[in-house]
N, C-alpha and C positions, 0 to 999 in steps of 0.2 A: 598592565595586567588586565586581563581580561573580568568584568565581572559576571555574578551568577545570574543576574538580567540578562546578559549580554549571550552567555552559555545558552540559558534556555530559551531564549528567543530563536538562535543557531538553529539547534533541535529540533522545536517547533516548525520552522520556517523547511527544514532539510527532508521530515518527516509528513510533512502538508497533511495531518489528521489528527484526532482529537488522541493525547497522550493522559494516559493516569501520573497524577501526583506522585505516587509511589515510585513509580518508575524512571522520573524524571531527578527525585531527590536520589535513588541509586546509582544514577546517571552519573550527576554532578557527587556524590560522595557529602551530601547534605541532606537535613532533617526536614520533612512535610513540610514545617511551620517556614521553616526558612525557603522552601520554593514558593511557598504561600505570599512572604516576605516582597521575595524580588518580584514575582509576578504581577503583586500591587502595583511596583514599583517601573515594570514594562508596559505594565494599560496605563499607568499616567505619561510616559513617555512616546505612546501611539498616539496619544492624545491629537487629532487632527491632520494624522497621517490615512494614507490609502488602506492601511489594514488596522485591526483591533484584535484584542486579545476576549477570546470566549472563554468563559469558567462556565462549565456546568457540572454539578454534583464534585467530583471528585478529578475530573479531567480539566486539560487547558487547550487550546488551538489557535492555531492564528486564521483570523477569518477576513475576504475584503470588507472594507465598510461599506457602510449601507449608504454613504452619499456617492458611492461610484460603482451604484447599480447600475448607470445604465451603458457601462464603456465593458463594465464585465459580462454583461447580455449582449453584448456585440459579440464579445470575444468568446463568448457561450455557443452563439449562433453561428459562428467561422469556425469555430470545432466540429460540428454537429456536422457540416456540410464537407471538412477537408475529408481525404483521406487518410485511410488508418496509418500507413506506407510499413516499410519493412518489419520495424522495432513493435509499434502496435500488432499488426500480423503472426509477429513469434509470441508476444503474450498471452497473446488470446488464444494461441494454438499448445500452449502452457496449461494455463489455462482448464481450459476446452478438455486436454486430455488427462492433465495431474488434478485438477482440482475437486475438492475445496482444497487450497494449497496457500500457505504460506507464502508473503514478498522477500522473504529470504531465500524459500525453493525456489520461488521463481529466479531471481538473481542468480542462484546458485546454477539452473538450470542454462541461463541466457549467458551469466558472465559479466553483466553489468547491472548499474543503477536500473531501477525499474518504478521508479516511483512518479514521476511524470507521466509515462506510460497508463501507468494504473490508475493515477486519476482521469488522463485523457479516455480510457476505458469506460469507466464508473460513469462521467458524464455524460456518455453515448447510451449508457443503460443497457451494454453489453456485458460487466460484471457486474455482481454485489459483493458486500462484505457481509460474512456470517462469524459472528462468535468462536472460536477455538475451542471445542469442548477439552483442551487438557491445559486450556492459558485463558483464565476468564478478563485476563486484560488483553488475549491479543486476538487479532482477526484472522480470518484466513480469506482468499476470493475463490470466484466462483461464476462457470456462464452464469448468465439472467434465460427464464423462459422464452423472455423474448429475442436469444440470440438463437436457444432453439428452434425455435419456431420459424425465425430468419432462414436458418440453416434447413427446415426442414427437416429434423429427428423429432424425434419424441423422447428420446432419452439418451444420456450420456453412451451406453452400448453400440447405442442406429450408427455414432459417426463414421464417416469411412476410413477403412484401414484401422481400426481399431487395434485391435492384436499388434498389427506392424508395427503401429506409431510408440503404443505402448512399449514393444520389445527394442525399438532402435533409442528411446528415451533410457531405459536402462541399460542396455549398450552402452550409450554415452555417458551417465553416472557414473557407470562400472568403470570404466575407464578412466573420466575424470577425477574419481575416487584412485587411483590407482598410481595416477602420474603427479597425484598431488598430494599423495597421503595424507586425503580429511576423508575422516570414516563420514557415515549418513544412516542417518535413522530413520529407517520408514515407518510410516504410519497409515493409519486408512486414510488421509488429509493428504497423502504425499509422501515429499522426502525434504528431509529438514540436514541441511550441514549440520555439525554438533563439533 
């Protein structure tokens, strides 16, 4: 049997960003104190492994350790240099026209996992994460000025094809909504599965 270490480390590890307490005992169908519990109970079990466990304030994460800075600066610098290729390219073009949007629009948009992606993004400093003004635990992404700037717009409107990209994105929704009967909620943020 699996235990609630073992669960939220999963999590943790599947979601590669900082989780609230809250969110993680609704997860697992258990109380703060007992995520609190196992959590103790997974940082002494990292104990001299490649990764540790971050508490800050109210959240947890799984972070590398700090003794294999310098194999994850390699692996920093080979990112920084590969290309984006296909899967990057459609995010960012996600992105670029939906956002600030949710990793679930996104997903919902592309059809798969998108969380690799997204941090490979986040490290190039072509996204950021901004707060959700209607989920003060969740985030949404978002270009960086400096992807504008890359690109040459000044504002989310300059991109080209705007209108099109826009209308053939809700095309595809419409339709995806349609042949898979899951409604979607738009927001100014996007479009959220529900």
């Amino acid at each position: 049997m699996t235990s609630l270490a073992q669960k939220l480390e999963a999590v943790l590890f599947y979601v590669a960003e900082p989780v609230e307490r809250a969110k993680l005992a609704a997860l697992c169908g258990v109380t703060e104190e007992e995520v609190d519990g196992a959590m103790a109970s997974l940082a002494q079990s990292l104990a001299g492994h490649g990764v540790q466990l971050l508490h800050v304030n109210t959240t947890y994460e799984l972070i590398t350790a700090s003794e294999t800075h310098e194999v994850i600066e390699a692996l920093r610098t080979d990112e920084h240099t590969r290309e984006l290729g296909k899967a990057g390219l459609e995010t960012l073009a996600v992105v670029l026209y939906r956002g600030p949007i949710s990793r679930v629009s996104i997903e919902y948009v592309r059809g798969v996992n998108c969380a690799y992606v997204l941090r490979h993004l986040l490290i190039r400093g072509l996204v950021d994460k901004v707060p959700d003004p209607k989920n003060a635990r969740a985030v949404l992404y978002q270009a960086t000025p400096a992807l504008y700037k890359h690109l040459g717009v000044t504002e989310k409107d300059a991109l080209p094809d705007m209108a099109e990209v826009q209308a053939e994105l809700d095309r595809f929704e419409h339709e995806r909504t349609n042949d898979h009967h899951e409604p979607i909620t738009t927001t100014n943020a996007g479009y959220t599965a529900t």
